[in-house]
Backbone as CSV, one residue per row, in Angstrom:
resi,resn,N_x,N_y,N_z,CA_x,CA_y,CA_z,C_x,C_y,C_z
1,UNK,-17.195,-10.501,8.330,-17.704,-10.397,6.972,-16.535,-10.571,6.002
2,UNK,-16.781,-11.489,4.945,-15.392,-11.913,4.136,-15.966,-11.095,2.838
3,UNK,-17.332,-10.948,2.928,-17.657,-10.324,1.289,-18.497,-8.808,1.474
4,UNK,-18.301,-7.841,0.728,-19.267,-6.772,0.765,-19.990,-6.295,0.158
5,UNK,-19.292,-6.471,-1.571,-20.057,-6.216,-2.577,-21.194,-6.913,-3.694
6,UNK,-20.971,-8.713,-2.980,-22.164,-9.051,-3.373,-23.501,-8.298,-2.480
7,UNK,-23.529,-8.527,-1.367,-24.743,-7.973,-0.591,-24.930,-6.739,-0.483
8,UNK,-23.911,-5.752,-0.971,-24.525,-4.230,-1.332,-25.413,-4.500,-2.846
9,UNK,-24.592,-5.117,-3.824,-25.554,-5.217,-4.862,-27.009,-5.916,-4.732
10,UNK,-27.161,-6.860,-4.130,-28.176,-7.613,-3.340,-29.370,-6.300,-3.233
11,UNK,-29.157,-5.658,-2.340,-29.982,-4.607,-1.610,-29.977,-3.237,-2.666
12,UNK,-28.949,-2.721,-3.073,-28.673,-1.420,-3.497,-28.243,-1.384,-5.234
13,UNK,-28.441,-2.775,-6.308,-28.108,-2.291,-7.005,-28.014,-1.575,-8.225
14,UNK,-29.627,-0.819,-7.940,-29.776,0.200,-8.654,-29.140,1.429,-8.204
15,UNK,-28.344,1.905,-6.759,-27.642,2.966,-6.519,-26.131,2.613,-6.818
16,UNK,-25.768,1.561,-7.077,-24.280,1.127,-7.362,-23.882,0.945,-8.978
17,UNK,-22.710,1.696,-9.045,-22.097,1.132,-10.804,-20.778,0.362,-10.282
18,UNK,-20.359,-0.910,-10.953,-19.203,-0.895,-10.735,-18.298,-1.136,-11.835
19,UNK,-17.071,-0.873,-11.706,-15.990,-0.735,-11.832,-14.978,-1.442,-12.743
20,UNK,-14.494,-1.857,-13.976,-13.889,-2.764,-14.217,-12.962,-3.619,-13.648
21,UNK,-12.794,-5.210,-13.969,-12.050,-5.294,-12.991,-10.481,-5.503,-13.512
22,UNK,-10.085,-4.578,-13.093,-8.440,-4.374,-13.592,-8.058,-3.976,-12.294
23,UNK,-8.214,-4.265,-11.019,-7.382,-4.116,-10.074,-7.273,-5.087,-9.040
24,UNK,-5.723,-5.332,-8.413,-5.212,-6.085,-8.124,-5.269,-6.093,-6.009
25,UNK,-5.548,-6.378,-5.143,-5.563,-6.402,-3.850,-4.019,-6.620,-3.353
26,UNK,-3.718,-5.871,-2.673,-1.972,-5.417,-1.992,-1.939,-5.295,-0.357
27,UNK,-3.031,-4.607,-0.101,-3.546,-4.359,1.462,-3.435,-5.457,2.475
28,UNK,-3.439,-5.282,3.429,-3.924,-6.476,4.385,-5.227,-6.602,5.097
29,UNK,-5.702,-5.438,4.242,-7.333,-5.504,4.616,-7.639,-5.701,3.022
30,UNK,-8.984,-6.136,2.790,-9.450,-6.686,1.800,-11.190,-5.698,1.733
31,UNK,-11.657,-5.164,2.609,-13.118,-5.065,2.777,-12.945,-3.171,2.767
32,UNK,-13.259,-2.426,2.572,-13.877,-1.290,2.771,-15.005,-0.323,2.212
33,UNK,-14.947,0.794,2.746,-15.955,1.578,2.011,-15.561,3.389,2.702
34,UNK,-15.793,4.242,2.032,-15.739,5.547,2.619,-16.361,6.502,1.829
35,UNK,-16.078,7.664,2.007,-15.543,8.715,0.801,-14.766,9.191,0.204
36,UNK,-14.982,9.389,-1.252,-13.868,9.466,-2.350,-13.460,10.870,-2.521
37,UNK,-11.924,10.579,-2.073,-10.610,11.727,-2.219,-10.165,10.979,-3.237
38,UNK,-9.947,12.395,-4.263,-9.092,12.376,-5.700,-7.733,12.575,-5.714
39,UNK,-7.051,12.132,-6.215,-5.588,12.534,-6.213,-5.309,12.154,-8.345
40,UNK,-4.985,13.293,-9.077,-4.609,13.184,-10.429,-3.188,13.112,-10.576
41,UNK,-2.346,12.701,-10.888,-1.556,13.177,-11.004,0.185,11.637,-11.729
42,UNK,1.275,11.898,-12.637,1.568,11.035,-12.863,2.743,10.886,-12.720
43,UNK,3.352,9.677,-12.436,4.741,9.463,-12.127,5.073,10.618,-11.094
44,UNK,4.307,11.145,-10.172,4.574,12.283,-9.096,3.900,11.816,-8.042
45,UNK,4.293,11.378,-6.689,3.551,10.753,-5.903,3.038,11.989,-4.735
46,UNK,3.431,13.471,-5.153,3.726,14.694,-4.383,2.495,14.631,-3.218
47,UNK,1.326,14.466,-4.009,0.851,14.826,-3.454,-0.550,13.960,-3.059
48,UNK,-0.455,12.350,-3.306,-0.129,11.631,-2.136,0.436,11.625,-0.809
49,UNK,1.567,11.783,-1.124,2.247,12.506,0.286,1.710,12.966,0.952
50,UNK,1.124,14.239,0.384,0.322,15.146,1.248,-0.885,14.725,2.019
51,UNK,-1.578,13.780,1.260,-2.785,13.313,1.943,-2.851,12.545,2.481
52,UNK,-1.705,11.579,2.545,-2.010,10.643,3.663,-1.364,11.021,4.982
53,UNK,-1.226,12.056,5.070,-0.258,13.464,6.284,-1.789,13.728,7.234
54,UNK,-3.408,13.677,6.378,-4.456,14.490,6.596,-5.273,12.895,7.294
55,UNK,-5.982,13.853,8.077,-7.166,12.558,8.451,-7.927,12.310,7.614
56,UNK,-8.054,10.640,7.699,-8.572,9.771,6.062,-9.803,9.181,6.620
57,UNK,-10.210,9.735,8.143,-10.992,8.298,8.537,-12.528,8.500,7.903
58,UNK,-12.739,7.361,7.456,-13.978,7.142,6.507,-13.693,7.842,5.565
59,UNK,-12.731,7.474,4.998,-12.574,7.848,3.088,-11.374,7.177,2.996
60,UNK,-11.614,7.028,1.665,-11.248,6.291,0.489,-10.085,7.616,-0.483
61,UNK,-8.879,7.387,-0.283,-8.402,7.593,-1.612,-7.894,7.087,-2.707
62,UNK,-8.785,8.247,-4.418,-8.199,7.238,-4.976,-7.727,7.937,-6.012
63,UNK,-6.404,7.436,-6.495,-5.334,8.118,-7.153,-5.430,7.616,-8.724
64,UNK,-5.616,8.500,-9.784,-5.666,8.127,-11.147,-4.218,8.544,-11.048
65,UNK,-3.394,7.752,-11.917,-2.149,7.867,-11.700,-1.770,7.722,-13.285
66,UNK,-2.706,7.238,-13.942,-3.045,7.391,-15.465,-2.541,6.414,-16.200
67,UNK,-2.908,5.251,-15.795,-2.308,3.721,-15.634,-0.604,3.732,-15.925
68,UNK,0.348,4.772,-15.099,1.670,4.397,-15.255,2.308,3.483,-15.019
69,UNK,3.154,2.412,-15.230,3.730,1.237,-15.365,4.772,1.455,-14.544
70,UNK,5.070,2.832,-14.637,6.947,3.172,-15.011,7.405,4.172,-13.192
71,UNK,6.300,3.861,-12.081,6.573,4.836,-11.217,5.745,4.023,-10.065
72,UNK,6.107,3.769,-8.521,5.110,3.790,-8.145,4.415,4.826,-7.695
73,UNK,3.279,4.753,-6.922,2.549,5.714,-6.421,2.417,5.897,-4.720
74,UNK,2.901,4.805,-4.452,2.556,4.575,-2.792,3.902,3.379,-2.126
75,UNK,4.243,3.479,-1.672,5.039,2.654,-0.980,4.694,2.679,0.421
76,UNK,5.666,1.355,1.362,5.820,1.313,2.432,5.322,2.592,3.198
77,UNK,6.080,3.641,3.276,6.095,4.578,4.399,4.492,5.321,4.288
78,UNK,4.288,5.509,3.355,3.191,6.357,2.813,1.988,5.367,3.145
79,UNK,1.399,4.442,2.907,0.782,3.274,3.375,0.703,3.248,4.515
80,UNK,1.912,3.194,5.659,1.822,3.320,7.093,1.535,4.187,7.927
81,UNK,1.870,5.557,6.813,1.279,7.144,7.404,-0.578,6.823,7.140
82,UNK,-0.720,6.570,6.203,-2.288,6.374,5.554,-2.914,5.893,6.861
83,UNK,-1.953,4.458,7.141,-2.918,3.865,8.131,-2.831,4.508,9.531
84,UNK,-1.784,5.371,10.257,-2.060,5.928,10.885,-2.755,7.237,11.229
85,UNK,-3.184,7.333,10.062,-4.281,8.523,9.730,-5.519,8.104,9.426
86,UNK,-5.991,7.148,9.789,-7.195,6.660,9.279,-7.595,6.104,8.018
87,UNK,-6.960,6.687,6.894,-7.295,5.969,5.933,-8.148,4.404,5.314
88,UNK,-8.883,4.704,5.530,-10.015,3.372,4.855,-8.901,2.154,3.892
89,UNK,-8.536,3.232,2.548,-8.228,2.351,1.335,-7.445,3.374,0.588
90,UNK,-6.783,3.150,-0.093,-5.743,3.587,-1.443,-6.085,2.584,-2.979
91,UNK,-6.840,3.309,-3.682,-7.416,2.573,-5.059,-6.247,3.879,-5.865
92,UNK,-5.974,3.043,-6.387,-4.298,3.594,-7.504,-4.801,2.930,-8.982
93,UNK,-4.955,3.751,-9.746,-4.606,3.530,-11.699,-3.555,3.964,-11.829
94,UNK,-2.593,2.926,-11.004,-1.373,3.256,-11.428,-0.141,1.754,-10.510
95,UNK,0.954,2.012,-10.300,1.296,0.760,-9.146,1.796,0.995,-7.618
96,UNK,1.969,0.418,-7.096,2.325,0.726,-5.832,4.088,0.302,-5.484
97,UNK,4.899,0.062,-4.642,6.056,-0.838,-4.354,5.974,-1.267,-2.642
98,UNK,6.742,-1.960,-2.687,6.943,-2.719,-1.594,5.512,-3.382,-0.831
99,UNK,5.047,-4.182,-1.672,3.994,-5.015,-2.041,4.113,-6.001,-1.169
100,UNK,4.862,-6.619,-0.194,5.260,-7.380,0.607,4.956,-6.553,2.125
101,UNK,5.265,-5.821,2.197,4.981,-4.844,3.344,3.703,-4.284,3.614
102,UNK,3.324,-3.588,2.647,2.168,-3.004,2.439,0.644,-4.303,2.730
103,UNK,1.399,-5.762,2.284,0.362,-6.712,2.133,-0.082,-7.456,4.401
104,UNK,1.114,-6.597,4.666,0.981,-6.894,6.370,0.005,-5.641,7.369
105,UNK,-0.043,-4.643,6.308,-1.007,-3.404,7.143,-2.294,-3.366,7.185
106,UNK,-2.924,-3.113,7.991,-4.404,-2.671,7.863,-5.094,-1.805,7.354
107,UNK,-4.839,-1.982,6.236,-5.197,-1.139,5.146,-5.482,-1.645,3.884
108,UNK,-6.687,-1.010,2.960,-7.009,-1.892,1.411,-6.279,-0.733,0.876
109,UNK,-5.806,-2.027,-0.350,-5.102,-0.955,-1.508,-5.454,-2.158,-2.866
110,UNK,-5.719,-1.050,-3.718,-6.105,-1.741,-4.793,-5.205,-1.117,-5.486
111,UNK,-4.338,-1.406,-6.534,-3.583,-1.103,-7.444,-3.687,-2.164,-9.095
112,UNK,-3.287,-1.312,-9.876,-3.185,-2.203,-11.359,-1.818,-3.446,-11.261
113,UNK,-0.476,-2.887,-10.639,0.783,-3.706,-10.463,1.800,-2.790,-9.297
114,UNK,2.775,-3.492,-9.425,3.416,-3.147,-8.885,4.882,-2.542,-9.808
115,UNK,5.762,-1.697,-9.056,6.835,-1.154,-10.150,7.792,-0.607,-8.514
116,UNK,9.058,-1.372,-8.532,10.076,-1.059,-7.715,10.783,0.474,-7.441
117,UNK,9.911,1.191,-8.471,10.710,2.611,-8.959,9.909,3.725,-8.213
118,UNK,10.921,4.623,-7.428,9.966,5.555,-6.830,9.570,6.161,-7.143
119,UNK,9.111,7.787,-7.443,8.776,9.019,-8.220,9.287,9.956,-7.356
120,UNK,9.853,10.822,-8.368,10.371,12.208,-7.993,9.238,12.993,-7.339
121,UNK,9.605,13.951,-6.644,8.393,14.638,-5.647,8.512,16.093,-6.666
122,UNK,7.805,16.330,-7.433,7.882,17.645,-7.905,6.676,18.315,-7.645
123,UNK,6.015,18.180,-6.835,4.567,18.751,-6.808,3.468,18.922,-7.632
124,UNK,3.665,18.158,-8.353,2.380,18.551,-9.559,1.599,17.473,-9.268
125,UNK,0.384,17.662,-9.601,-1.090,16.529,-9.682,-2.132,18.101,-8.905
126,UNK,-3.286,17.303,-8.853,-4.416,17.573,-8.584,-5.217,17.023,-7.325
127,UNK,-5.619,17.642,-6.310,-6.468,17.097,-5.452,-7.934,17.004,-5.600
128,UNK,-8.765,16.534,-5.537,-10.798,16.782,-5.355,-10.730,17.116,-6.631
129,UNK,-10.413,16.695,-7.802,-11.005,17.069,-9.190,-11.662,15.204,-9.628
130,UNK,-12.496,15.450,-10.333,-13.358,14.258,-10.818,-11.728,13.521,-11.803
131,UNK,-11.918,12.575,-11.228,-11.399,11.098,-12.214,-11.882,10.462,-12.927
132,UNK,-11.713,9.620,-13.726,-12.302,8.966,-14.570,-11.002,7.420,-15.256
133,UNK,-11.240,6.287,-14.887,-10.235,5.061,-15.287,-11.383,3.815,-14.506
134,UNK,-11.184,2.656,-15.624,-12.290,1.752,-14.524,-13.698,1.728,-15.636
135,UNK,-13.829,2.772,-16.361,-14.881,2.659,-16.428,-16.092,3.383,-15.875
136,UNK,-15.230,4.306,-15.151,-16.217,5.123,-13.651,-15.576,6.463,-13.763
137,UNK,-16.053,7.401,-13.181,-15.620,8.818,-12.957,-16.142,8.742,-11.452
138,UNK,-15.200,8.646,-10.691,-14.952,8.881,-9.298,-14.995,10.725,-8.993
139,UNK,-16.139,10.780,-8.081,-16.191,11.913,-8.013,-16.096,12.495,-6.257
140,UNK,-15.284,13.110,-6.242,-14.815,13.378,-4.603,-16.311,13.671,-3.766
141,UNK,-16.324,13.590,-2.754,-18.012,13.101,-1.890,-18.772,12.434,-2.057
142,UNK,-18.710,11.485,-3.046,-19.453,10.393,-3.165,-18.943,9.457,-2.699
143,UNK,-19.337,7.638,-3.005,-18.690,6.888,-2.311,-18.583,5.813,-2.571
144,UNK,-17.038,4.886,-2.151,-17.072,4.043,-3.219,-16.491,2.544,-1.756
145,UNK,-17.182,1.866,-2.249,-16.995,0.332,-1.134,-16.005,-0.690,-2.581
146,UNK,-15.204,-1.354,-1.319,-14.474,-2.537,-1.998,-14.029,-3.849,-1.671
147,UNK,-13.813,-4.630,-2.136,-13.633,-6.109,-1.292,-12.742,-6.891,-2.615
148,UNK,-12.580,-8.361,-2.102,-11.989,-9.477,-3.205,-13.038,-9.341,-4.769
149,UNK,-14.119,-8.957,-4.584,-15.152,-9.290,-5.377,-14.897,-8.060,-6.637
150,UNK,-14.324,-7.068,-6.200,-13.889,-5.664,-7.079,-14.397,-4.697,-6.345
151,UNK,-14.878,-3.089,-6.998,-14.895,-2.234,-6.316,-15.826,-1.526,-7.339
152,UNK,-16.895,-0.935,-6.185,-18.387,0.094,-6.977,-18.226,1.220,-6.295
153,UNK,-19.123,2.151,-6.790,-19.081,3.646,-6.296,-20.815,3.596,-6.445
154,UNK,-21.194,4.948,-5.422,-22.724,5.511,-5.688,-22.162,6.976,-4.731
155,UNK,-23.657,7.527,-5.418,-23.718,8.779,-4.957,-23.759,9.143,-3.605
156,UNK,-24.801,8.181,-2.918,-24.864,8.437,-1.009,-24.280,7.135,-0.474
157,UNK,-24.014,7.468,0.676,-23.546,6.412,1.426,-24.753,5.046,1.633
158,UNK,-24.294,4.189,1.357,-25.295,2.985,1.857,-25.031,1.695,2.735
159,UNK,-25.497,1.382,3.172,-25.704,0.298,4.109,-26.373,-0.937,4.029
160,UNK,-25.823,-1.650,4.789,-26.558,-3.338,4.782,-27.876,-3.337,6.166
């Protein structure tokens, strides 16, 4: 399957909103879907960290990062922990680095850009609190599918 979100809208799209499209594909997977883990938090990647440490399988995290320019949010190592934790996808309002690396894993990541600069680990952000960037308020247990085409959310899980 090269596409997902025309044929969810096809079938489902009175249960689907989607998303503006202001985000950019980094991953070396292109297709997913799960449940939505929140991560708030800015120029602090702390606690990211933390979650891609946790089993991701069938979910989606996604990090309002509060469209920062000036930090990334995810790099190399963190990306490779993700994917060895299951992780579905990493959707970032914010940028990622090492965009070259990250573009060889099995893993979707949607980000706004990219920014070479790491972030200090000071622990601050937020886990499972409602987001809102996109156009959408991403709300943790609900669920959000993504592909080349952009990226929607709905309340229950759905299927083709």
């Amino acid at each position: 399957m090269l596409d997902l979100l025309p044929d969810l809208f096809d079938v489902h799209s009175e249960a689907l909103t989607l998303a503006q499209p202001i985000f950019k594909d980094y991953g070396g997977k292109n297709i997913f879907q799960g449940e939505i883990v929140t991560v708030n938090c800015y120029n602090d990647n702390s606690k990211v960290k933390e979650l891609v440490a946790t089993n991701g399988k069938n979910k989606v995290m996604v990090v309002d990062g509060q469209a920062s320019m000036f930090r990334a949010l995810l790099g190399d190592m963190l990306a490779e922990q993700a994917v060895e934790n299951g992780w579905q996808a990493i959707v970032i309002n914010g940028c990622i680095r090492d965009a070259g690396t990250i573009a060889t894993l099995p893993i979707a990541v949607k980000a706004l850009g990219c920014c070479p600069i790491k972030t200090e680990k000071l622990g601050q952000g937020d886990v499972n609190q409602i987001v809102t960037f996109a156009n959408l308020s991403f709300i943790p247990g609900q669920y959000i599918y993504g592909d080349s085409n952009g990226l929607a959310i709905s309340k229950t899980l759905l299927s083709l």
